[in-house]
PDB file of N, CA, C and O in Angstrom:
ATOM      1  N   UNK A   1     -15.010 -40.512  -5.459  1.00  0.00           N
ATOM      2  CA  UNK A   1     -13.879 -39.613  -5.339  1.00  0.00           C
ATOM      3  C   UNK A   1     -12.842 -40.272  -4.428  1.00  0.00           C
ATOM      4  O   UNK A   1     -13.177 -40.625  -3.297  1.00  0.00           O
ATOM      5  N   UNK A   2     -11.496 -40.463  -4.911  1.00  0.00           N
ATOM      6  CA  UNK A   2     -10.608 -40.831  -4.288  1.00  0.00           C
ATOM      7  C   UNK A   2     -10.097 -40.072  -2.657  1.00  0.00           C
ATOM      8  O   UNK A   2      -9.757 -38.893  -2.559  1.00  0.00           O
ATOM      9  N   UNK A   3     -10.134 -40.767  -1.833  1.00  0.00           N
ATOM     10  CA  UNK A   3      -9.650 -40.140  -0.289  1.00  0.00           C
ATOM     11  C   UNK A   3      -8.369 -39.570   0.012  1.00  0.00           C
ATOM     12  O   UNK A   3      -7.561 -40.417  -0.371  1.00  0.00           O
ATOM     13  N   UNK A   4      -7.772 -38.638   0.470  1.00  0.00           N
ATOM     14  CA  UNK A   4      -6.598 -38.256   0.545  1.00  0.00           C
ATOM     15  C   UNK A   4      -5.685 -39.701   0.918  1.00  0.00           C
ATOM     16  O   UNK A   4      -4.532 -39.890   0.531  1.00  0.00           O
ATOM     17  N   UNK A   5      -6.267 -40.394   1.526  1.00  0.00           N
ATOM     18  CA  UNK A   5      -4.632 -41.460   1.796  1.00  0.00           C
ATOM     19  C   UNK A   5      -4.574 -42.291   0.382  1.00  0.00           C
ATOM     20  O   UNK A   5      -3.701 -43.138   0.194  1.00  0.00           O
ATOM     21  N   UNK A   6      -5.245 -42.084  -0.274  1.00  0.00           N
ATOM     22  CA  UNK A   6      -5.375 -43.036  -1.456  1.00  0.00           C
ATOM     23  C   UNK A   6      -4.658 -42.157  -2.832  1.00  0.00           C
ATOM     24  O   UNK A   6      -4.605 -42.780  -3.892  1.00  0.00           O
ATOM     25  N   UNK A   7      -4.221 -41.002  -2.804  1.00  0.00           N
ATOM     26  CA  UNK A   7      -3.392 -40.152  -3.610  1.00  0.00           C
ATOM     27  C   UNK A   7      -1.986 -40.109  -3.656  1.00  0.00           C
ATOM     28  O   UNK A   7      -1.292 -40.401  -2.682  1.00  0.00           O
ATOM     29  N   UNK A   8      -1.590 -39.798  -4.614  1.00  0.00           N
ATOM     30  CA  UNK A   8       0.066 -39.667  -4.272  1.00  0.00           C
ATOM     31  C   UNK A   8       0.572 -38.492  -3.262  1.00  0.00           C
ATOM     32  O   UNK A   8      -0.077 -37.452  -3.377  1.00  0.00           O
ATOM     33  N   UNK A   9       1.343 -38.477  -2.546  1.00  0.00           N
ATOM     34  CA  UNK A   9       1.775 -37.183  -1.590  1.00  0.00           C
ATOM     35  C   UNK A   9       2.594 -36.512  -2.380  1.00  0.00           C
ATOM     36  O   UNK A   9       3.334 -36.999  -3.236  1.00  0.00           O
ATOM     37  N   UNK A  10       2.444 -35.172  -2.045  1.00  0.00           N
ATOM     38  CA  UNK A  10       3.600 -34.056  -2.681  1.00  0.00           C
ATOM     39  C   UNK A  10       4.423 -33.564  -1.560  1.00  0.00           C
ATOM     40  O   UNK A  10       4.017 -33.788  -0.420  1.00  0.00           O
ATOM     41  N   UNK A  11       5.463 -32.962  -1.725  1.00  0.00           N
ATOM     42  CA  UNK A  11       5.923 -31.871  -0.534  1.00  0.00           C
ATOM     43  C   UNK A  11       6.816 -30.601  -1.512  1.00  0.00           C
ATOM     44  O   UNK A  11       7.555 -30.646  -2.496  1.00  0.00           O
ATOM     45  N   UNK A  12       6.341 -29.636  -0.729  1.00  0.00           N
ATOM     46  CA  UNK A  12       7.016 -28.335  -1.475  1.00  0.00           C
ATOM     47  C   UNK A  12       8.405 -28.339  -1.238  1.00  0.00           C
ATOM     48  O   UNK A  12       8.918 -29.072  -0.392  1.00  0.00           O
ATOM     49  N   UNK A  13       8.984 -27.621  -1.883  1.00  0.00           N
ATOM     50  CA  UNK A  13      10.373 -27.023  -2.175  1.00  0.00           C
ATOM     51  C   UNK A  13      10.787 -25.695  -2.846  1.00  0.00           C
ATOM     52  O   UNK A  13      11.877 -25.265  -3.224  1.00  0.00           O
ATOM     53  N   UNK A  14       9.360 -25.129  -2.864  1.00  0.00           N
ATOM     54  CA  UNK A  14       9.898 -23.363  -3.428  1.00  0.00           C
ATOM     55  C   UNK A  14       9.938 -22.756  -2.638  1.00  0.00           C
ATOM     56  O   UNK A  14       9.591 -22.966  -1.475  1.00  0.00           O
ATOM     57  N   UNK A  15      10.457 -21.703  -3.198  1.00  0.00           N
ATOM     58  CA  UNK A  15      11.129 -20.478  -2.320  1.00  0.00           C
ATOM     59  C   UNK A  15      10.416 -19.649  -3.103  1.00  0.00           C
ATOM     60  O   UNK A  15      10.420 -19.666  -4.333  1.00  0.00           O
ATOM     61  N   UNK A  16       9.574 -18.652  -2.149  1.00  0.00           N
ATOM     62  CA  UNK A  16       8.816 -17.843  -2.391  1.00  0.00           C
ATOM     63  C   UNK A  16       8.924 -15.999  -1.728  1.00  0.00           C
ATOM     64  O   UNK A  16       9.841 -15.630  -0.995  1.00  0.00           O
ATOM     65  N   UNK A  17       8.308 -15.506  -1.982  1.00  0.00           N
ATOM     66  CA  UNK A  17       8.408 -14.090  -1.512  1.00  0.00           C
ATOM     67  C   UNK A  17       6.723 -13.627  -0.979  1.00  0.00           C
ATOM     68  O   UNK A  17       5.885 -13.496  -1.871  1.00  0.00           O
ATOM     69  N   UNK A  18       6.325 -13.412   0.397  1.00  0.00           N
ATOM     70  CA  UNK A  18       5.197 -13.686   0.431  1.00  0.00           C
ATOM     71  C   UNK A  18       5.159 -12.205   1.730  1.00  0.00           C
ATOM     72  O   UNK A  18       6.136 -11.562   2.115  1.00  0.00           O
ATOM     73  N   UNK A  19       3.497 -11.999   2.208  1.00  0.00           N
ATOM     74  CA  UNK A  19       3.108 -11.101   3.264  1.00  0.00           C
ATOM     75  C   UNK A  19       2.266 -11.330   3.573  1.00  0.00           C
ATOM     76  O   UNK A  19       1.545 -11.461   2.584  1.00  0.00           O
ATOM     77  N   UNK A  20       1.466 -11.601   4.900  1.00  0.00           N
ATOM     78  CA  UNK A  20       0.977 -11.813   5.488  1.00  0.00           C
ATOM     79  C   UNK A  20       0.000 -10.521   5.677  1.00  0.00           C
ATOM     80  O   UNK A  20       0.457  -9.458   6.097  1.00  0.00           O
ATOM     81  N   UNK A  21      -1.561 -10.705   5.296  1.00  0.00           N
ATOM     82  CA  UNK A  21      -2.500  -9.117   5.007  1.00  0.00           C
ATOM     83  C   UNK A  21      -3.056  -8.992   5.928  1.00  0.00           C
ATOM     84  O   UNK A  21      -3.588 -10.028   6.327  1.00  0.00           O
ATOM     85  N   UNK A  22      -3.194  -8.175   6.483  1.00  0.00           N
ATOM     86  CA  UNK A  22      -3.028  -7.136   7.823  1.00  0.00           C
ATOM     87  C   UNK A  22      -5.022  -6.684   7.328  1.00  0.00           C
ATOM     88  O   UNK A  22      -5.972  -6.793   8.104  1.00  0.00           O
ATOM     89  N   UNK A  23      -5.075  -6.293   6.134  1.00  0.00           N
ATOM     90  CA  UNK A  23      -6.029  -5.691   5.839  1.00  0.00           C
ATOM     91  C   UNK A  23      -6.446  -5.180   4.556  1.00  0.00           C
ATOM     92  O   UNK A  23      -5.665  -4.503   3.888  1.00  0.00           O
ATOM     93  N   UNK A  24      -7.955  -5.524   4.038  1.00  0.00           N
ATOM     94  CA  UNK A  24      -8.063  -5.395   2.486  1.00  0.00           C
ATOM     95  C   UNK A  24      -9.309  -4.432   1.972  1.00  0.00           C
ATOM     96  O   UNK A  24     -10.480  -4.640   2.292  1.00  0.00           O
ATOM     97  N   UNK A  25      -8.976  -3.606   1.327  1.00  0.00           N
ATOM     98  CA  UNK A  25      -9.814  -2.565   0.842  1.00  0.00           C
ATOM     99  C   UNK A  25     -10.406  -2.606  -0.219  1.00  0.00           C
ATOM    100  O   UNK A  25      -9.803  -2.027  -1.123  1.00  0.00           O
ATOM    101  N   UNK A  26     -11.658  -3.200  -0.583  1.00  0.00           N
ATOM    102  CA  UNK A  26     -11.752  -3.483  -2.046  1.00  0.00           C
ATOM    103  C   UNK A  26     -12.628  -2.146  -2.568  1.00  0.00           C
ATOM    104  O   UNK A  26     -13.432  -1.486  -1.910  1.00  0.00           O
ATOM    105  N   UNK A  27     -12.152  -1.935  -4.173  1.00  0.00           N
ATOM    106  CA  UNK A  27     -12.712  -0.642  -4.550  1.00  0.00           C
ATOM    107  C   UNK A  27     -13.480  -1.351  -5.712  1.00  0.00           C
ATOM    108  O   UNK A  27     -13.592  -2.512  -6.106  1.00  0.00           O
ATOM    109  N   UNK A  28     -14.190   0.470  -6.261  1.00  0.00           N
ATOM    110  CA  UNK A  28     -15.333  -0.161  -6.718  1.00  0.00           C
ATOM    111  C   UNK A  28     -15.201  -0.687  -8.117  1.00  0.00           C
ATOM    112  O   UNK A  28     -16.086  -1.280  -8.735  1.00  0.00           O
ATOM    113  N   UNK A  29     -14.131  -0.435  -8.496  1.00  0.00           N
ATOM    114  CA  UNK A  29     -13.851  -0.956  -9.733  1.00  0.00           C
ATOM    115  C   UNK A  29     -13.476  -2.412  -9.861  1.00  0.00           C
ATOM    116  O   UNK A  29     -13.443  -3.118 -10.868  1.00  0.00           O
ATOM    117  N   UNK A  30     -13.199  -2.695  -8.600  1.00  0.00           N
ATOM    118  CA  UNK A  30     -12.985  -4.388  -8.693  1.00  0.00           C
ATOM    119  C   UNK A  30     -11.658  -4.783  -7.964  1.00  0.00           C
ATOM    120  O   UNK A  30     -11.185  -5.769  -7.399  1.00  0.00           O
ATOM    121  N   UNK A  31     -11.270  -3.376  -8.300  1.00  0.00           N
ATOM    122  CA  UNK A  31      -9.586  -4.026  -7.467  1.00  0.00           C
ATOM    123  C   UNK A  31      -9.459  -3.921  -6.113  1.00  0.00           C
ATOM    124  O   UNK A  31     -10.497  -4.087  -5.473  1.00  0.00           O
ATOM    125  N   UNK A  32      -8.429  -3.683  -5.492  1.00  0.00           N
ATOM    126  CA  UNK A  32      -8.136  -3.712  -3.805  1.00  0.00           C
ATOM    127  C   UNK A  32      -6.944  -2.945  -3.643  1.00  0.00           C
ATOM    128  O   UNK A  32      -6.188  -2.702  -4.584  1.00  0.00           O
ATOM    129  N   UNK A  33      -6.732  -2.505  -2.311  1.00  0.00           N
ATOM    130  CA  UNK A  33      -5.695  -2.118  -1.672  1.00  0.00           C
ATOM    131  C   UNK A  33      -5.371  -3.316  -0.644  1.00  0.00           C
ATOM    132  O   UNK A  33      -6.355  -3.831  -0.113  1.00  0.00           O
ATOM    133  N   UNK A  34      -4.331  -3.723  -0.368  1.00  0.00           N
ATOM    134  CA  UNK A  34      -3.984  -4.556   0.349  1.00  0.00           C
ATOM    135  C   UNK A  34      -2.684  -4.151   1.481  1.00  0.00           C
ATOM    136  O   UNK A  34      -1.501  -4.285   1.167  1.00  0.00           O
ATOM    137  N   UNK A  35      -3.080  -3.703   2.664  1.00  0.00           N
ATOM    138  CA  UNK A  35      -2.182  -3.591   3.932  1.00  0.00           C
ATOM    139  C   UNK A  35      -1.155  -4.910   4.199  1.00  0.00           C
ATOM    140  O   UNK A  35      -1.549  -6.064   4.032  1.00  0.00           O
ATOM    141  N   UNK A  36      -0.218  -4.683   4.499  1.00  0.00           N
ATOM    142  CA  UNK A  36       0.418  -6.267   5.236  1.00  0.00           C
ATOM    143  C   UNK A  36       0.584  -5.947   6.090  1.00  0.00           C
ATOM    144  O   UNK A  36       0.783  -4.793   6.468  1.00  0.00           O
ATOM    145  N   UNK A  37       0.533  -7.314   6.892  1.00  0.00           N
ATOM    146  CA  UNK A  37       0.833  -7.147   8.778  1.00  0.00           C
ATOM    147  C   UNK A  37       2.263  -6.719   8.922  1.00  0.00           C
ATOM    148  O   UNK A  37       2.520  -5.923   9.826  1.00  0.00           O
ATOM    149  N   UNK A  38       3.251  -7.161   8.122  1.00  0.00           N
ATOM    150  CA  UNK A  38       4.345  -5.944   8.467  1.00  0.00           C
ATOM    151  C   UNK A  38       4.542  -4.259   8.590  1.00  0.00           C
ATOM    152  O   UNK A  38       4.421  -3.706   7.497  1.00  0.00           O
ATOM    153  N   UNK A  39       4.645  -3.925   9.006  1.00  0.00           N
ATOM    154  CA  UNK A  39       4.261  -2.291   9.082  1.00  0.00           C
ATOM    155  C   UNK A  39       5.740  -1.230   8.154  1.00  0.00           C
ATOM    156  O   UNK A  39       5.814  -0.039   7.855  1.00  0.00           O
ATOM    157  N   UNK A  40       6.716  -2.431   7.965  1.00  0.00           N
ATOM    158  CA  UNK A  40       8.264  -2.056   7.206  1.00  0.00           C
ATOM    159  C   UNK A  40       7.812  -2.127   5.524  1.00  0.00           C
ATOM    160  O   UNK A  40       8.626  -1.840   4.646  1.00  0.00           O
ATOM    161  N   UNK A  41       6.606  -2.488   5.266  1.00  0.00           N
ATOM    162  CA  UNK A  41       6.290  -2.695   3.849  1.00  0.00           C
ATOM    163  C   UNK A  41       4.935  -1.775   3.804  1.00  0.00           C
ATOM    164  O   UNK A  41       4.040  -1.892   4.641  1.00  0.00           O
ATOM    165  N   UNK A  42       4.903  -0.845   2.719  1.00  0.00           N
ATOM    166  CA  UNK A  42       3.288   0.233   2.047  1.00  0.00           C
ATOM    167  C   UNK A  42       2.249  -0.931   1.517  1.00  0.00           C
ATOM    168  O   UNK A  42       2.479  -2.013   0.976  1.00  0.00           O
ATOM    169  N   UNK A  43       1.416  -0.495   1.763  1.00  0.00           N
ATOM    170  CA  UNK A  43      -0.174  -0.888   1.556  1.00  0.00           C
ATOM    171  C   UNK A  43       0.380  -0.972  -0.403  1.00  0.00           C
ATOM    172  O   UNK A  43       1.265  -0.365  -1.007  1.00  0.00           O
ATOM    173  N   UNK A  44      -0.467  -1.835  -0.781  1.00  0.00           N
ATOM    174  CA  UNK A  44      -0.442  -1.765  -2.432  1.00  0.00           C
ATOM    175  C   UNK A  44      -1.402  -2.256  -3.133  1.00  0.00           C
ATOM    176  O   UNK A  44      -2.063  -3.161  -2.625  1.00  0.00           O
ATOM    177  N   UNK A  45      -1.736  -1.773  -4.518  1.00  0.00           N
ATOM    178  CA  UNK A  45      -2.959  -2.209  -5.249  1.00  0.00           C
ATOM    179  C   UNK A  45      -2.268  -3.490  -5.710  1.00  0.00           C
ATOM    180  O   UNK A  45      -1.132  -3.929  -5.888  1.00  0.00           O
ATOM    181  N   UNK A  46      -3.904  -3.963  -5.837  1.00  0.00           N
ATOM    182  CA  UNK A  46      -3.919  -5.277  -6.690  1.00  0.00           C
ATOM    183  C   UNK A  46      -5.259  -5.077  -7.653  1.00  0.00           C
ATOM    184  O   UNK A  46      -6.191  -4.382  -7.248  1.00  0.00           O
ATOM    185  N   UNK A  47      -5.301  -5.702  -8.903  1.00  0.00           N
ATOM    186  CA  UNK A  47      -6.571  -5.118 -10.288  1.00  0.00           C
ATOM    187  C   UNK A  47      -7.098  -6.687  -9.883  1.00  0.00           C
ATOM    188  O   UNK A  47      -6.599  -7.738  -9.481  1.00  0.00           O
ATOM    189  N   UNK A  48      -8.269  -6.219 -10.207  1.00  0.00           N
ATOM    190  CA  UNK A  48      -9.677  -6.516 -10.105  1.00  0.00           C
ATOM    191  C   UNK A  48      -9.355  -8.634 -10.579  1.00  0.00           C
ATOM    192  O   UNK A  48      -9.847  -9.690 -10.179  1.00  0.00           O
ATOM    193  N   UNK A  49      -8.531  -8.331 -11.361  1.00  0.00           N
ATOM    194  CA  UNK A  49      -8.153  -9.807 -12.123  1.00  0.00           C
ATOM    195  C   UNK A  49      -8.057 -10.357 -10.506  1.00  0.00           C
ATOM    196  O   UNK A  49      -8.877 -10.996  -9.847  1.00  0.00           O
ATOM    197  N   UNK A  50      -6.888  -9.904 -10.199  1.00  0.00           N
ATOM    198  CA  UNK A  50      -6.417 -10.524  -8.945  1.00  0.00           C
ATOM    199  C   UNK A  50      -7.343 -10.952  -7.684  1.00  0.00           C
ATOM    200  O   UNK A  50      -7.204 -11.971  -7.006  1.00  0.00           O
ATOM    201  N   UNK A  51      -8.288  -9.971  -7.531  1.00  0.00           N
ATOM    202  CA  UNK A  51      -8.977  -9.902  -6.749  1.00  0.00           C
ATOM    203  C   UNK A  51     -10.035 -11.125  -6.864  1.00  0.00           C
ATOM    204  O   UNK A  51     -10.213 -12.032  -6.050  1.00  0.00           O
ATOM    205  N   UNK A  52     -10.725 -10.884  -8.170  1.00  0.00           N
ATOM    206  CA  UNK A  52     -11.711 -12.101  -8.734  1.00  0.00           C
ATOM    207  C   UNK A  52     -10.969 -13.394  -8.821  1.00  0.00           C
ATOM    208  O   UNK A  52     -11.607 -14.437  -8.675  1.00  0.00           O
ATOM    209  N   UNK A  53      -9.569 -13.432  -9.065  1.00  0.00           N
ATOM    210  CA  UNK A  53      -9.255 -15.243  -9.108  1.00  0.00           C
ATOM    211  C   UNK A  53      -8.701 -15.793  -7.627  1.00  0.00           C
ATOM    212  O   UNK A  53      -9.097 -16.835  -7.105  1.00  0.00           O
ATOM    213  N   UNK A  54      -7.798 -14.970  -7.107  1.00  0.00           N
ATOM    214  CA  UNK A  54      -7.591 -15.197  -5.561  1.00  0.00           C
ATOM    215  C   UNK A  54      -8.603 -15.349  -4.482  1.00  0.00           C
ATOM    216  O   UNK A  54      -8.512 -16.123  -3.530  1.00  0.00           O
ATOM    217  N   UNK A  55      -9.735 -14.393  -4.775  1.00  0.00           N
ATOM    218  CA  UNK A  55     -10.244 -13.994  -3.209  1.00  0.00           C
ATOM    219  C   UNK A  55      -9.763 -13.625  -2.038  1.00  0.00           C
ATOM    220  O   UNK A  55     -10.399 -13.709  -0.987  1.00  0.00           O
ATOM    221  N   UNK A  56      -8.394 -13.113  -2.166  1.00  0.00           N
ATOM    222  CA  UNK A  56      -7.816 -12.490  -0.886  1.00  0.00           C
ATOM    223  C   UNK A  56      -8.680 -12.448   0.415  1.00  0.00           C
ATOM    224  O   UNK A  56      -9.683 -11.735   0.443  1.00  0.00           O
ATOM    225  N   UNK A  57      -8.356 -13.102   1.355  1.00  0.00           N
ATOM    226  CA  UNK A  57      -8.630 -12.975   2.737  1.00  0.00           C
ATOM    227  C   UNK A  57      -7.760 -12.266   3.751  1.00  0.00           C
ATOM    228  O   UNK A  57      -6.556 -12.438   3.938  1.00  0.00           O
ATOM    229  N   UNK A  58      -8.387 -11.637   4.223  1.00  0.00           N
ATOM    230  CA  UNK A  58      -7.405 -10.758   5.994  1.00  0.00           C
ATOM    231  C   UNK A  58      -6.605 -12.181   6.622  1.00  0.00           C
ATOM    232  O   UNK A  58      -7.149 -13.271   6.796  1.00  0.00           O
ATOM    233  N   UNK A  59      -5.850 -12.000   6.769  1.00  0.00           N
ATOM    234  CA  UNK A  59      -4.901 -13.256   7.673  1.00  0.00           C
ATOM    235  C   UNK A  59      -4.240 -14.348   7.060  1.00  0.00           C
ATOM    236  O   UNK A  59      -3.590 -15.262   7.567  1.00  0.00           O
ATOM    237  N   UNK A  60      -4.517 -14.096   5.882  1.00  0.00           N
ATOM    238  CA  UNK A  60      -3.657 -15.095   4.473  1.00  0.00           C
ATOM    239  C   UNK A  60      -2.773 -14.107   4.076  1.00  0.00           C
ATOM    240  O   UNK A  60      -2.541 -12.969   4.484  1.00  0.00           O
ATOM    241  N   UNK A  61      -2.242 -14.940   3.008  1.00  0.00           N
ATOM    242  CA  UNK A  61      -0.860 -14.240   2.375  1.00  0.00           C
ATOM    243  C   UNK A  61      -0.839 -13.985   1.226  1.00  0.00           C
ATOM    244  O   UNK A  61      -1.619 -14.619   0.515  1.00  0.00           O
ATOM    245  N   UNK A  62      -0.118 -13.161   0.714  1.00  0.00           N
ATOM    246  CA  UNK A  62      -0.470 -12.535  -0.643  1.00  0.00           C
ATOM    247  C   UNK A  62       0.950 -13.265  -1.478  1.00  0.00           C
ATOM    248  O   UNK A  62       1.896 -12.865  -0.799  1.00  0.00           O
ATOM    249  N   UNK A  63       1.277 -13.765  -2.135  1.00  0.00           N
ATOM    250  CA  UNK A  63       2.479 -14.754  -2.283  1.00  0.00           C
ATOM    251  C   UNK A  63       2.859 -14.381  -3.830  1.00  0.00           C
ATOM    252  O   UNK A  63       1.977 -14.461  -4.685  1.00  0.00           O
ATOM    253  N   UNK A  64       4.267 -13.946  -4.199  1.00  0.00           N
ATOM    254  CA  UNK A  64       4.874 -13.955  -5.496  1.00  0.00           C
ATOM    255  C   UNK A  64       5.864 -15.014  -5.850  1.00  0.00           C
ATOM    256  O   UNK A  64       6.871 -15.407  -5.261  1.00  0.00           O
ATOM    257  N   UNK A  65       5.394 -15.311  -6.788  1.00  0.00           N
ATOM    258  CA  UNK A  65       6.620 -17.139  -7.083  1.00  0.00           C
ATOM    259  C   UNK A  65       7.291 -16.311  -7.962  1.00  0.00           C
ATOM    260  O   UNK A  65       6.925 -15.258  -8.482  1.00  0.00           O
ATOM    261  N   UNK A  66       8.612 -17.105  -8.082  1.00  0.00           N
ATOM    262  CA  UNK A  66      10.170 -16.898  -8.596  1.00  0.00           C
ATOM    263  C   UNK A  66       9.858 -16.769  -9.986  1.00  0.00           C
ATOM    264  O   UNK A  66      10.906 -16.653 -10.621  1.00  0.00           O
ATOM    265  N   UNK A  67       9.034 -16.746 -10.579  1.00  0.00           N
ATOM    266  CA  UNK A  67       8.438 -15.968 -11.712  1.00  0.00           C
ATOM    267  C   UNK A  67       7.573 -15.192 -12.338  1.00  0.00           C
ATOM    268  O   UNK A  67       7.261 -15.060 -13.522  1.00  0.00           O
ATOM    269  N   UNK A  68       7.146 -14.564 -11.080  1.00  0.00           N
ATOM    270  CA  UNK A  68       6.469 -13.609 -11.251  1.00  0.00           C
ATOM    271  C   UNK A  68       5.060 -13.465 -10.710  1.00  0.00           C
ATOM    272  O   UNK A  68       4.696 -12.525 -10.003  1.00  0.00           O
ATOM    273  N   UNK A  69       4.190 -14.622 -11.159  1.00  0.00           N
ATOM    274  CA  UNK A  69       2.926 -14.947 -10.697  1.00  0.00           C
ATOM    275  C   UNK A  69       3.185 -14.667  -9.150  1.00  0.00           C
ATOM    276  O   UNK A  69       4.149 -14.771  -8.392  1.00  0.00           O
ATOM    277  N   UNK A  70       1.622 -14.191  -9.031  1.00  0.00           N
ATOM    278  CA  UNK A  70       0.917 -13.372  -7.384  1.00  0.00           C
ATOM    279  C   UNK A  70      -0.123 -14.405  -7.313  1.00  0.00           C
ATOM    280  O   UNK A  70      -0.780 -14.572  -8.341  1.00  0.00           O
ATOM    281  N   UNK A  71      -0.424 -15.204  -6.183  1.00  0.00           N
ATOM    282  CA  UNK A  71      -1.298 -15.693  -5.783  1.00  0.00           C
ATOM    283  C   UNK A  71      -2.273 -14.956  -4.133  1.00  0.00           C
ATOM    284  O   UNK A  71      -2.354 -13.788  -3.752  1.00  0.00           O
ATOM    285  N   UNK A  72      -2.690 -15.874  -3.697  1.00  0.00           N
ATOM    286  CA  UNK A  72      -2.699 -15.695  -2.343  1.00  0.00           C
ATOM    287  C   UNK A  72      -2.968 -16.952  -1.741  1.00  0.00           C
ATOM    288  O   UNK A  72      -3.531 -17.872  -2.335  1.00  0.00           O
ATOM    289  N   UNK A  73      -2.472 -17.011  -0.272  1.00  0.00           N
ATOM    290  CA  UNK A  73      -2.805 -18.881   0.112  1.00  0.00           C
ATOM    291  C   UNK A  73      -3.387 -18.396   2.014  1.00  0.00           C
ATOM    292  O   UNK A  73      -2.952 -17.485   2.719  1.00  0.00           O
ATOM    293  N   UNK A  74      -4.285 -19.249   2.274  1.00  0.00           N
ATOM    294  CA  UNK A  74      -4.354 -19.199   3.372  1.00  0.00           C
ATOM    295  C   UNK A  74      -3.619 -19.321   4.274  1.00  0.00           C
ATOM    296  O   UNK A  74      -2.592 -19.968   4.069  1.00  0.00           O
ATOM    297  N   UNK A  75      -3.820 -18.846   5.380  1.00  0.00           N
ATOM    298  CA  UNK A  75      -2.318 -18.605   6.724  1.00  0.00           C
ATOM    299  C   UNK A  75      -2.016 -19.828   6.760  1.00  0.00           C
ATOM    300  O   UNK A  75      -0.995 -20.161   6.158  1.00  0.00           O
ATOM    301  N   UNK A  76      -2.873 -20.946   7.532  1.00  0.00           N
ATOM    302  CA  UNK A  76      -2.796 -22.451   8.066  1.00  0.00           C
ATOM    303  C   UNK A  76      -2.051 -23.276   6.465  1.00  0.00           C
ATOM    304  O   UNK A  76      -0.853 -23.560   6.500  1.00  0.00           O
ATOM    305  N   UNK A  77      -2.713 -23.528   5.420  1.00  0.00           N
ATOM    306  CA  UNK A  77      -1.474 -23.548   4.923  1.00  0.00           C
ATOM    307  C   UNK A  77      -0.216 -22.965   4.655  1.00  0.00           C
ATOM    308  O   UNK A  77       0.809 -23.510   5.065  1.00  0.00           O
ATOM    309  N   UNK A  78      -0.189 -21.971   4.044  1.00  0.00           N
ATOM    310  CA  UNK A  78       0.858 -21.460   3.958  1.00  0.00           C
ATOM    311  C   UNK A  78       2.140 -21.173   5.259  1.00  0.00           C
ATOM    312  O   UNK A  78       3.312 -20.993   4.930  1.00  0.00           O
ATOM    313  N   UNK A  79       1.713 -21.169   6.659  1.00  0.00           N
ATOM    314  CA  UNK A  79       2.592 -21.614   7.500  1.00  0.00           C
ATOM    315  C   UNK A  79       2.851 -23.056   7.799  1.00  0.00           C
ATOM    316  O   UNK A  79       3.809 -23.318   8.527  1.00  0.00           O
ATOM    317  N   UNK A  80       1.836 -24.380   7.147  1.00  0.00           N
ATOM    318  CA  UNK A  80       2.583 -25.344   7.196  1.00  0.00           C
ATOM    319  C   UNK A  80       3.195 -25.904   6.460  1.00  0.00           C
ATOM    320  O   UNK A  80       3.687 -26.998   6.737  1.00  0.00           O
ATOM    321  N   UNK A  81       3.338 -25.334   5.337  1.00  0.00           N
ATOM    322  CA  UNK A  81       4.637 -25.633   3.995  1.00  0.00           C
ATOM    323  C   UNK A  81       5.572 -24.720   3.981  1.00  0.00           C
ATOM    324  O   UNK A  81       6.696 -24.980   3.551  1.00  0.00           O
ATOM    325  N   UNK A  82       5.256 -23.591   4.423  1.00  0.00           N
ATOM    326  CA  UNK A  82       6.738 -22.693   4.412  1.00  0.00           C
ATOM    327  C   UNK A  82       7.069 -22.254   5.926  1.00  0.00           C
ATOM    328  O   UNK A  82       6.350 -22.243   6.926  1.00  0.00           O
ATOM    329  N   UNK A  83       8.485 -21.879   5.723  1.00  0.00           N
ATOM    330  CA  UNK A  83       9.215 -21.462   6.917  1.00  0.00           C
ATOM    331  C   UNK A  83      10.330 -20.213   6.630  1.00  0.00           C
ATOM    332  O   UNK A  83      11.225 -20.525   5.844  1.00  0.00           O
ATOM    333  N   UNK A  84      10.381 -18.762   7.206  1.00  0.00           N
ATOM    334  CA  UNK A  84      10.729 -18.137   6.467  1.00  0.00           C
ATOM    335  C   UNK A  84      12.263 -18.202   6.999  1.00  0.00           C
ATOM    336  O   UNK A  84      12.761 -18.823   7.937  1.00  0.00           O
ATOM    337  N   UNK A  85      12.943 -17.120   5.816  1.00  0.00           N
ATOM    338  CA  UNK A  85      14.213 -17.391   5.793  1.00  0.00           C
ATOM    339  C   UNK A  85      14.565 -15.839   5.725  1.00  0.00           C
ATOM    340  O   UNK A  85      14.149 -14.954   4.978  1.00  0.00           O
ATOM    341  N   UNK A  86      15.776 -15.826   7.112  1.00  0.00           N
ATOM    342  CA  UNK A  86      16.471 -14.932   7.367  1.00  0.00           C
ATOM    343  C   UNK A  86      17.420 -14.307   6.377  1.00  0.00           C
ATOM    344  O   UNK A  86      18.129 -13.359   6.715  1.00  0.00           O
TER     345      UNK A  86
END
């Protein structure tokens, strides 16, 4: 398996729409409620899809790209590729 210095490097450039989860409620059907650490934004569902391909973690981010797709990315990355904008 090739070593990270031995790969090509990338660096981001999207602009994203993202929240930082405060706290996650998973129900029994598969899906979740998801709190964000902002307290200016409501708690919201996410279906079971989401839940099973992400794995949402407390202290990661729940992230929507400029077309729509919802991911989620861990804090430590996701604060060292993005920087938010006023």
């Amino acid at each position: 398996m090739p070593t990270e210095k031995e790969l090509p490097r990338y660096t981001s450039h999207k602009t994203v729409h993202a929240l930082k989860i405060q706290d996650i409620h998973e129900y029994d059907d598969g899906g979740g409620l998801i709190t964000p650490s902002l307290n200016a934004y409501a708690s919201f569902q996410v279906d079971k899809g989401y839940m099973e391909k992400h794995q949402p973690q407390v202290g990661g981010y729940y992230v929507v790209y400029k077309d729509g797709y919802t991911s989620w990315s861990p804090a430590i990355a996701f604060e060292d590729g993005y920087t938010l904008v006023e």
